[in-house]
C-alpha positions as a printed NumPy array, in Angstrom:
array([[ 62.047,  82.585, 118.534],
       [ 63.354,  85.208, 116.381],
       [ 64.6  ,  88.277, 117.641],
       [ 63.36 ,  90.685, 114.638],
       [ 65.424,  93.946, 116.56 ],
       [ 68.703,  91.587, 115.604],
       [ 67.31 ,  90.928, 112.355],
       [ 66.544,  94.635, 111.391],
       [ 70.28 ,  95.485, 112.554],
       [ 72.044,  93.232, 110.417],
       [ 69.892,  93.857, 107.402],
       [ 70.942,  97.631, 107.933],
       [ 74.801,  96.796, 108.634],
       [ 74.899,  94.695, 104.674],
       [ 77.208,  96.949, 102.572],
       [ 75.755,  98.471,  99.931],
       [ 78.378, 100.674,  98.965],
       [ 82.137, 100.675,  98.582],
       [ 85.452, 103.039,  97.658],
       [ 85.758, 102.368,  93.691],
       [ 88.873, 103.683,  92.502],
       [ 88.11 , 102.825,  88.641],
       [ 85.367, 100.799,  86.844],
       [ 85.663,  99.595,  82.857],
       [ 84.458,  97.18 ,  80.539],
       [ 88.023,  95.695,  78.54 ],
       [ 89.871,  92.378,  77.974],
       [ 90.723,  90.572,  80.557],
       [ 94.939,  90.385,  80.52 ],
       [ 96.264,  88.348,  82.899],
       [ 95.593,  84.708,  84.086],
       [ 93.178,  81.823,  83.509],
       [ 90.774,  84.538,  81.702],
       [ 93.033,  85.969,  79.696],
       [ 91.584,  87.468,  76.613],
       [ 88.025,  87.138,  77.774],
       [ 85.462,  90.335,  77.828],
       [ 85.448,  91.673,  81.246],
       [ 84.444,  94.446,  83.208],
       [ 86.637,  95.134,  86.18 ],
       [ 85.658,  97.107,  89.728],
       [ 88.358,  98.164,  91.362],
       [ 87.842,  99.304,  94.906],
       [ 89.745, 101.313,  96.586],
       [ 91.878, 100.464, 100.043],
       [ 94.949,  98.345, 100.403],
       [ 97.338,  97.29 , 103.406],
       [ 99.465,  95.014, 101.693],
       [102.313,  97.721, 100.371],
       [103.794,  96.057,  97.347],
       [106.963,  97.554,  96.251],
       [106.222,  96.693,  92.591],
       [102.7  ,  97.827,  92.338],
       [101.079,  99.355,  89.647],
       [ 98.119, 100.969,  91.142],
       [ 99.229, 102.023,  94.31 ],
       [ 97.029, 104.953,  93.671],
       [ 94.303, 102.66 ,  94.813],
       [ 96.033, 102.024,  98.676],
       [ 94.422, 105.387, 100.23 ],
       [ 90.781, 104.39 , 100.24 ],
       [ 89.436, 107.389, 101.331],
       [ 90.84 , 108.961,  98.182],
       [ 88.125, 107.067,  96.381],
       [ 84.466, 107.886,  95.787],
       [ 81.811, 105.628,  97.68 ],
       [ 79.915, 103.781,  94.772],
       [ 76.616, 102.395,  95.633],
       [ 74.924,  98.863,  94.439],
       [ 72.792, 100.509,  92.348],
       [ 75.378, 102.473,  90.286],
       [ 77.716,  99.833,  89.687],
       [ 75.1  ,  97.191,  88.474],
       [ 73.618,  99.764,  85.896],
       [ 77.331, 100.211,  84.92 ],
       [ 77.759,  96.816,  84.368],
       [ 74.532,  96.065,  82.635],
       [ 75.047,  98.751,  80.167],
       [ 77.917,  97.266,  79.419],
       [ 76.503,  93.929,  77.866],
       [ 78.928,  91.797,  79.94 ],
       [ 78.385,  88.473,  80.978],
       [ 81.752,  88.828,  83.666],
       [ 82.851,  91.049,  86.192],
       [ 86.779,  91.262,  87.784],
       [ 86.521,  92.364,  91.328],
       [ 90.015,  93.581,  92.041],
       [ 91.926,  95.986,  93.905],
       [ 93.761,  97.21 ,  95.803],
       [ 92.736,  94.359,  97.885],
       [ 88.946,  94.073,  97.411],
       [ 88.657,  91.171, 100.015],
       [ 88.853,  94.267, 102.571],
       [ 85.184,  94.837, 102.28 ],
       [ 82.283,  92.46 , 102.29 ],
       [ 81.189,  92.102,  98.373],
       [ 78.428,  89.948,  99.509],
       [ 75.826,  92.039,  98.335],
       [ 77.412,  93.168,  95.208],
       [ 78.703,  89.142,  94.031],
       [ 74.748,  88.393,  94.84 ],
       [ 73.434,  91.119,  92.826],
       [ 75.537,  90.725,  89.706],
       [ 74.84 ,  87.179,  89.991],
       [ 71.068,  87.369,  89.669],
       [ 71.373,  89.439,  86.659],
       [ 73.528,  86.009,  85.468],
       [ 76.968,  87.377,  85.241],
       [ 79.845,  85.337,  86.386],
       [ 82.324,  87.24 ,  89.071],
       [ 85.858,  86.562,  89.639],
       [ 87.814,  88.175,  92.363],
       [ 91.726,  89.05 ,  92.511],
       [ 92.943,  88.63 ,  96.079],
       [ 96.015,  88.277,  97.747],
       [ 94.509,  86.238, 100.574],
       [ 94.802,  88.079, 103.013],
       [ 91.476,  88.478, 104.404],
       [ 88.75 ,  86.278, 104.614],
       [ 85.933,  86.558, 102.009],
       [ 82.686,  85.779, 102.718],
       [ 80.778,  86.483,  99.088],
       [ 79.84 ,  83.246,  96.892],
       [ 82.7  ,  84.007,  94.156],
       [ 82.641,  82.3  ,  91.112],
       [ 86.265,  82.219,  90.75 ],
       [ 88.833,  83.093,  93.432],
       [ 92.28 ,  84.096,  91.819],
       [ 94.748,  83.628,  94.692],
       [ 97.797,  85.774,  94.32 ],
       [ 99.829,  85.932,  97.435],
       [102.121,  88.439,  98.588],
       [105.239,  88.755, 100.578],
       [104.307,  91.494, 102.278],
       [101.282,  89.968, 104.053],
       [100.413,  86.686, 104.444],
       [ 97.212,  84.702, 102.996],
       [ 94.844,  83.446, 105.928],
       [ 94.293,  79.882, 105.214],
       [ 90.959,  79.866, 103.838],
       [ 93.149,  81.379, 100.695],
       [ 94.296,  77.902,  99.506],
       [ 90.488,  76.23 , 100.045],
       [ 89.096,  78.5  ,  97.659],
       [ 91.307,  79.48 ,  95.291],
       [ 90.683,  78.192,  91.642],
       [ 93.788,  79.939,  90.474],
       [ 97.034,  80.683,  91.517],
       [ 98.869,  83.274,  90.258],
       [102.427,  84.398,  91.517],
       [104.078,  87.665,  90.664],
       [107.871,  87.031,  90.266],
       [109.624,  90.06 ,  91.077],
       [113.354,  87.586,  91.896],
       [114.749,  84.754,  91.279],
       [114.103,  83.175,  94.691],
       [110.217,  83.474,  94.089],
       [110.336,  80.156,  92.208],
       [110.426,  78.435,  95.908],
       [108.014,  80.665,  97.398],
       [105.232,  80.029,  94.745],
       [106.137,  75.869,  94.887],
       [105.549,  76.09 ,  99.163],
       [101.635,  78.108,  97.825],
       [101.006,  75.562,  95.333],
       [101.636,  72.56 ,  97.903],
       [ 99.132,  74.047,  99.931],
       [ 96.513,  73.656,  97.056],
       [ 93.629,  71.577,  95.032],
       [ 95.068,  69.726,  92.794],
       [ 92.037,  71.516,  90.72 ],
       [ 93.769,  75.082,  91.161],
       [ 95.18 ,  76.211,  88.22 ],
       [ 98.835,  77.912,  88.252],
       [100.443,  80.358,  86.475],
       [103.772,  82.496,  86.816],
       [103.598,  85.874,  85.963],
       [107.196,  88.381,  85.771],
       [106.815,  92.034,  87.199],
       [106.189,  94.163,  84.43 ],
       [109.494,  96.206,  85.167],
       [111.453,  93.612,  85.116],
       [109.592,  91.22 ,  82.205],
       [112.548,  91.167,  79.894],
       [115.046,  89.56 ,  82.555],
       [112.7  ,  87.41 ,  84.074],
       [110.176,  86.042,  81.39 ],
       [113.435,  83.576,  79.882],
       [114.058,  82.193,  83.53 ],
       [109.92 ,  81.619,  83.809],
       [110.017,  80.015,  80.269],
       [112.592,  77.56 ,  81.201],
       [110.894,  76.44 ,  84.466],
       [107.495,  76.046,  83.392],
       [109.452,  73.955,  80.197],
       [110.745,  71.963,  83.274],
       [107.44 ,  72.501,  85.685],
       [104.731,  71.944,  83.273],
       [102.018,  71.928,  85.947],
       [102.803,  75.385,  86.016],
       [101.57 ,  78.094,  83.001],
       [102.856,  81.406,  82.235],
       [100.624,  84.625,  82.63 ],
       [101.4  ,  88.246,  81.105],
       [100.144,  91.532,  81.138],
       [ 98.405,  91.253,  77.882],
       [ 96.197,  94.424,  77.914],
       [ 99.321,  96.233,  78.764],
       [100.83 ,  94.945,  75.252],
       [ 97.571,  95.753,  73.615],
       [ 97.562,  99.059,  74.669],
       [ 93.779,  98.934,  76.787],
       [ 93.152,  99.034,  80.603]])
């Protein structure tokens, strides 16, 4: 028998809002997708504490305005889009199952940009995997990911991002990308590895070359 007080109170517990620190419609930059029209949500929240990051603005959640379902997908619509970048901060925090759904019906494609860490119940498209040091990736991390994508910050992050990729698909794509700080140092050391890795690929900060979000 079902037990419609149950019912009600999970229908009434699905999030339909969430802390978005920025929302735009630019290039995607980085990764598989690189170069492709996207519009990115970035929410809000983050525990993971990189040293390197470049939006820590986004950690503090509560410094970021709840944006409902609504909003967003008229957002996104407007924008003509056909894909949306769910990213962070670390969006996996919240449960995006309502939002992937939504966007979905309309026919857009979502990606997400995770470092693992949590488990993510939303039917993503495509699950960009990029773990961190600072936190480690649950397991379900390396069953769904579709792309890999490792920061390198030092020199011994060449044997931490070989121990993820052993843990993957052989599907999952993989890609090195140097901290932006450090790009000019690191990006010869990445070219020679992937030259001797080539299952590996190179990623870079494109949009931050081209000048756009």
């Amino acid at each position: 028998m079902i037990n419609f007080e149950i019912m009600e109170t999970q229908i009434n517990q699905v999030r339909s809002s969430w802390p978005v620190m920025e929302r735009f419609y630019t290039i995607q930059g980085e990764g598989y997708y690189s170069g492709r029209a996207a519009y990115f949500i970035r929410t809000g929240g983050c525990d993971v504490g990189c040293v390197w990051c470049d939006v820590k603005e986004s950690w503090e959640a509560e410094k970021h305005p709840s944006t409902d379902l609504n909003s967003l997908l008229e957002d996104v619509q407007t924008s003509g889009t056909d894909f949306v970048v769910i990213t962070g901060g670390e969006p996996a925090m919240y449960d995006l199952t309502t939002l992937v759904l939504a966007l979905q019906h309309k026919g857009i494609e979502v990606a997400i940009e995770t470092s693992g860490c949590y488990p993510l119940s939303a039917p993503i498209d495509w699950y960009c995997f990029s773990p961190k040091k600072f936190k480690a990736p649950c397991n379900e991390a390396y069953e769904k990911a579709n792309e890999l994508k490792v920061v390198i910050f030092h020199t011994s992050d060449f044997v931490w991002a070989e121990g993820h990729a052993e843990l993957l698909g052989k599907d999952c794509q993989l890609y090195l990308q140097p901290e932006w700080s450090k790009q000019a140092q690191l990006l010869p050391l990445i070219i020679n590895y992937v030259k001797r890795n080539p299952k590996w690929r190179i990623s870079l900060q494109t949009h931050k070359f081209m000048n756009i979000p």
